[in-house]
C-alpha positions, -999 to 999 in steps of 0.1 A, spaced: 428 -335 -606 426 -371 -594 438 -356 -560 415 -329 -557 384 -356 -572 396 -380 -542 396 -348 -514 361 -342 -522 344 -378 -521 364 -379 -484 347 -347 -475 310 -357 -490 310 -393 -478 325 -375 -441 292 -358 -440 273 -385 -443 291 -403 -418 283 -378 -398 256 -357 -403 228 -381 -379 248 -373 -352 259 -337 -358 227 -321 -378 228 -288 -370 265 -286 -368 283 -305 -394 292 -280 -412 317 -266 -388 329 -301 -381 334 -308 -416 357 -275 -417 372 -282 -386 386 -318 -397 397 -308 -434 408 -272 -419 386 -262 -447 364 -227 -450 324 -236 -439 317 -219 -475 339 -244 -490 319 -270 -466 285 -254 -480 293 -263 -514 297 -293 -508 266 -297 -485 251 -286 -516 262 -308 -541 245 -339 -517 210 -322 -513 214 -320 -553 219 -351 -559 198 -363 -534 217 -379 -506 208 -349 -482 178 -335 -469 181 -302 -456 150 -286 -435 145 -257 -419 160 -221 -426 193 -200 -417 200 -205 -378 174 -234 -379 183 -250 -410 199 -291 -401 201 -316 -422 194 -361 -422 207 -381 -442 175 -388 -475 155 -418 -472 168 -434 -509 142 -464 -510 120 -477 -482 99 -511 -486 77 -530 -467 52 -563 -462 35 -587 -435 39 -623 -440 12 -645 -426 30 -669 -402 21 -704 -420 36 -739 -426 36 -721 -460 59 -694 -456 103 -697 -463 128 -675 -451 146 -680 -483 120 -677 -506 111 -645 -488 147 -638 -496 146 -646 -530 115 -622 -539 115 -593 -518 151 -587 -502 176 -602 -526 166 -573 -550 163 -543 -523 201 -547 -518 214 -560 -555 235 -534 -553 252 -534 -523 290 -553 -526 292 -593 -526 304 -591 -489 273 -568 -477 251 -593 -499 262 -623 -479 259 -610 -445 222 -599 -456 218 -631 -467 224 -651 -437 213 -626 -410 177 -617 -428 169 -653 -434 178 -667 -396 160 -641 -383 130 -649 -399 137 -682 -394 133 -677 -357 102 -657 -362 89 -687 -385 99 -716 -362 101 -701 -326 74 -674 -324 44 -687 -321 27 -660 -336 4 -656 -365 23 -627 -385 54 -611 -391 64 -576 -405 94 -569 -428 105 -530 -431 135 -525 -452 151 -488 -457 179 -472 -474 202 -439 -473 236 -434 -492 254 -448 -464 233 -474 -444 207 -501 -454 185 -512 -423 163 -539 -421 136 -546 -392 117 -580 -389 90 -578 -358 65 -608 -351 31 -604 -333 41 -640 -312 54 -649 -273 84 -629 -272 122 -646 -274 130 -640 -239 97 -649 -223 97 -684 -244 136 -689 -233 131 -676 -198 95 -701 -199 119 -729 -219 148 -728 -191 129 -725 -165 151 -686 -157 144 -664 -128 139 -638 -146 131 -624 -189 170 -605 -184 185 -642 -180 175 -650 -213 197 -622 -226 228 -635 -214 217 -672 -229 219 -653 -259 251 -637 -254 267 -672 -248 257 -688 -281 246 -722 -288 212 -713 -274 182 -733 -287 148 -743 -273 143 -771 -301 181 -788 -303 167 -811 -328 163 -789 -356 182 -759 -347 222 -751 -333 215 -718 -313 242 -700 -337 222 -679 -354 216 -647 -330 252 -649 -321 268 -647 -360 236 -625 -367 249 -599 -338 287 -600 -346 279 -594 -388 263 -563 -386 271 -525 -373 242 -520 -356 218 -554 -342 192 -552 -311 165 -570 -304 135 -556 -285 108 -580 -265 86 -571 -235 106 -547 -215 142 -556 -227 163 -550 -253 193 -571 -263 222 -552 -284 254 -557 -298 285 -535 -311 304 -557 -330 338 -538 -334 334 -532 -294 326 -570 -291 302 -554 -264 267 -571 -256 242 -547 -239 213 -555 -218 185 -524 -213 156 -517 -199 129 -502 -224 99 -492 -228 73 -516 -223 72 -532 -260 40 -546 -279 36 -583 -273 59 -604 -297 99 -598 -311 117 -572 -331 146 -576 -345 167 -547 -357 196 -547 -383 220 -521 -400 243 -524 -418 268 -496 -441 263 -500 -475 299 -504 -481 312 -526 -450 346 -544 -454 330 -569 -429 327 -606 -447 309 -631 -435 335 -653 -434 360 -631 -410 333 -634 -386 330 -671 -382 365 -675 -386 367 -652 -352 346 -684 -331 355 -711 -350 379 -738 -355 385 -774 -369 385 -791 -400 346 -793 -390 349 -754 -383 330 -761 -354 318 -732 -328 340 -736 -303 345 -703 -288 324 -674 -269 323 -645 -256 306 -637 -218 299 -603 -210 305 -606 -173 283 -577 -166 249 -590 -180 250 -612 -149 241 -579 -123 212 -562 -128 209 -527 -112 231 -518 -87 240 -559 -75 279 -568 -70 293 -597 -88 301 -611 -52 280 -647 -49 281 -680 -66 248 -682 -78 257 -652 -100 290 -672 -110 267 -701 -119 245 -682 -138 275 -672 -160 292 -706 -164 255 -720 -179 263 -741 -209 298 -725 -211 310 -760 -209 301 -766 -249 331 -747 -259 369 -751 -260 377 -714 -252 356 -690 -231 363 -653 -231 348 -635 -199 348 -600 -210 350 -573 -177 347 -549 -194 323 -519 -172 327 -544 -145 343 -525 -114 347 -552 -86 341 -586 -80 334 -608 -50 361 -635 -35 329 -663 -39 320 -648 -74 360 -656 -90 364 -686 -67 335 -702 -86 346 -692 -122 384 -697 -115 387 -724 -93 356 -746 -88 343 -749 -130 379 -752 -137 387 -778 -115 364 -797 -130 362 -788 -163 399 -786 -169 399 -790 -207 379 -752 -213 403 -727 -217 389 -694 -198 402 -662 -210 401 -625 -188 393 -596 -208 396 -560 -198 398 -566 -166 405 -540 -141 432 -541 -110 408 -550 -86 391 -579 -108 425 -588 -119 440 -593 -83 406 -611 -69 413 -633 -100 449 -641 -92 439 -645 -54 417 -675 -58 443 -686 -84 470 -688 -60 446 -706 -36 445 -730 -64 480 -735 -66 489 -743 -36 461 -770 -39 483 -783 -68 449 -780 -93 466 -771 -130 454 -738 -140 451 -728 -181 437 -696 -171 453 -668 -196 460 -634 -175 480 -606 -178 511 -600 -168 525 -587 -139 527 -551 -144 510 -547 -176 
C-alpha cells in the first residue's frame, strides 16, 4: 500500500509540475510518462481540483486546467527614512511563507529583504509595491518601485553607453553605485537563489536560470518608469542558501571571489564579438576577483582582436586572475588557443584553464 500511496503523490505532484505548461494536454502526458490509462490520469486530475490545488475551466474538448491560486497578498510601502526591509519582513512576509521548509525560508529571507533594500536605498522613488502569491507548487514574490530605474541610475552612475551595459555590470557582481554602504552582492546571490529571478526597467529585462547558470538580456516592452523585481521560487526547493555562496566563495573570510561572465551580453543584435572595445567592456571590474568564468555559451564566433584582449592583453597584466572558458564552441575554442600560442612564444605565463585537445 505504501507503494501504491508513493505512485500516486509522483503522478499528482507530476501534474502540477506540469500542468502551466501543458494545460490542455496533461492528461495524455501524464499517461504517457506513467504508461498509465487517461481515465486512471482523470482520477487523479480529480482528486487535485477536490482538494483544491487545480482549477479546471472550460468544458469537454475545451476544458484545461492552471494550477489554483492558494493565497495571494499585497501592500505599497511609502518609500521613507521610516521604512525597513526587515521589519517589512518580519510583519508581512515572514508569515506568508511559515510554512514553506527552513531552506526555502532562508533564501526568502535574504532575497526579499535585499531587494527591497535596493528599492529603499537606490531608487529614488516615493513608493514601492509588494505582491506575494501562492500555488501548491510555487510561491512568487514581486517588489516594483515607482523610482529612476536600476539600469538608467547605473548606466547614469558609470557613465555606460548604453541602459543594456548596466545588465552585464550586474551579471558580474560586486556592482554598487554607493561602495560605502553597500558590496554589490546582493542581485548576484539574489539571482543564483531562486528558480525563476528577472528584473524589468525601461525597455530591458535582466533574467537568470540558476541551474542553467545562464544570464539573459531582453528587449521588452516599454515598462512604467521605476524597477520590478521578480522572484519564484518551488515551495519545496532543495536549494540552501548556503550551497549557493559556497558556489562564489572562498577563504576563511568567505570572501566573493569568483564570477561568472556571460560572454554574450556584450553583443547586442546581430554585432560579432570581433573588437576590443567589446573585450573591454567585458573585463570591467573583472579584476576584483581571483577566478573569472567567461561563459560562451550561444556565442558562435569570436574575433582574433576580441580573444587577444581577454587572453593575452588583461592577462598579461593581471596575471594573478585565473580566467576560465566555458562552453565554448570549436571555433571560439581555436581563436582562444591562437592568441594563446601567440602568447607563448612571447614567453607571458598563461593560467588560462581550456580543454583538451580532442575533447
Amino acid at each position: 500500500m505504501a507503494g501504491i500511496r508513493k505512485t500516486s503523490e509522483n503522478i499528482r505532484q507530476f501534474i502540477l509540475r506540469n500542468v502551466e505548461h501543458n494545460p490542455k494536454n496533461i492528461a495524455t502526458l501524464t499517461a504517457r510518462k506513467y504508461r498509465i490509462s487517461r481515465q486512471a490520469v482523470n482520477k487523479h486530475i480529480k482528486r487535485l481540483v477536490e482538494q483544491d490545488e487545480l482549477l479546471a475551466q472550460g468544458a469537454t474538448r475545451n476544458k484545461h486546467y492552471s494550477l489554483k491560486l492558494l493565497e495571494k497578498w499585497e501592500h505599497a510601502y511609502i518609500l521613507d527614512e521610516k521604512l525597513a526591509e526587515d521589519a517589512v519582513w518580519r510583519a508581512d512576509i515572514s508569515p506568508f511563507v511559515t510554512d514553506l521548509a527552513e531552506n526555502a525560508i532562508d533564501i526568502w529571507r535574504y532575497g526579499f529583504t535585499e531587494m527591497l533594500n535596493n528599492a529603499i536605498d537606490h531608487s529614488a522613488g516615493t513608493k514601492v509595491h509588494v505582491e506575494a502569491s501562492k500555488t501548491a507548487i510555487t510561491t512568487k514574490i514581486v517588489i516594483y518601485d515607482d523610482g529612476e530605474g536600476i539600469f538608467k541610475k547605473i548606466q547614469r552612475e558609470l557613465a555606460l553607453n548604453d541602459e543594456r551595459h548596466a545588465v552585464l555590470e550586474l551579471a558580474k557582481g560586486k556592482l554598487t553605485t554607493d561602495p560605502d554602504n553597500h558590496t554589490g552582492e546582493g542581485i548576484f546571490f539574489s539571482a543564483r537563489m531562486f528558480d525563476d529571478f528577472a528584473i524589468l526597467s525601461g525597455g530591458v529585462r535582466f533574467s537568470h536560470v540558476p541551474n542553467e547558470m545562464e544570464v539573459g538580456l531582453s528587449e521588452s516592452q516599454k515598462f512604467q518608469s521605476g524597477t520590478s523585481v521578480f522572484m519564484m521560487l518551488s515551495n519545496d526547493t532543495k536549494r540552501t542558501e548556503k550551497h549557493v555562496f559556497d558556489s562564489f566563495t572562498s577563504g576563511d573570510d568567505y570572501g566573493f571571489t569568483k564570477t561568472v561572465v556571460p560572454v554574450r551580453l556584450a553583443q547586442y543584435g546581430e554585432d560579432k564579438l570581433v573588437s576590443r572595445s567589446q573585450a573591454k567592456r567585458l573585463l570591467a571590474r573583472v579584476e576584483k576577483f581571483s577566478t573569472v568564468i567567461f561563459d560562451f555559451d550561444q556565442v558562435d564566433s569570436i574575433g582574433q582582436a576580441f580573444a587577444d584582449e581577454i587572453f593575452r592583453v588583461f592577462k598579461t597584466r593581471q596575471p594573478e586572475v585565473e580566467l576560465v572558458d566555458l562552453n565554448a564552441n570549436k571555433q571560439v575554442t581555436q581563436m582562444i588557443r591562437r592568441v594563446l600560442s601567440t602568447g607563448w612564444r612571447r614567453r607571458v605565463s598563461r593560467h588560462v584553464s581550456l580543454p583538451r585537445k580532442g575533447a
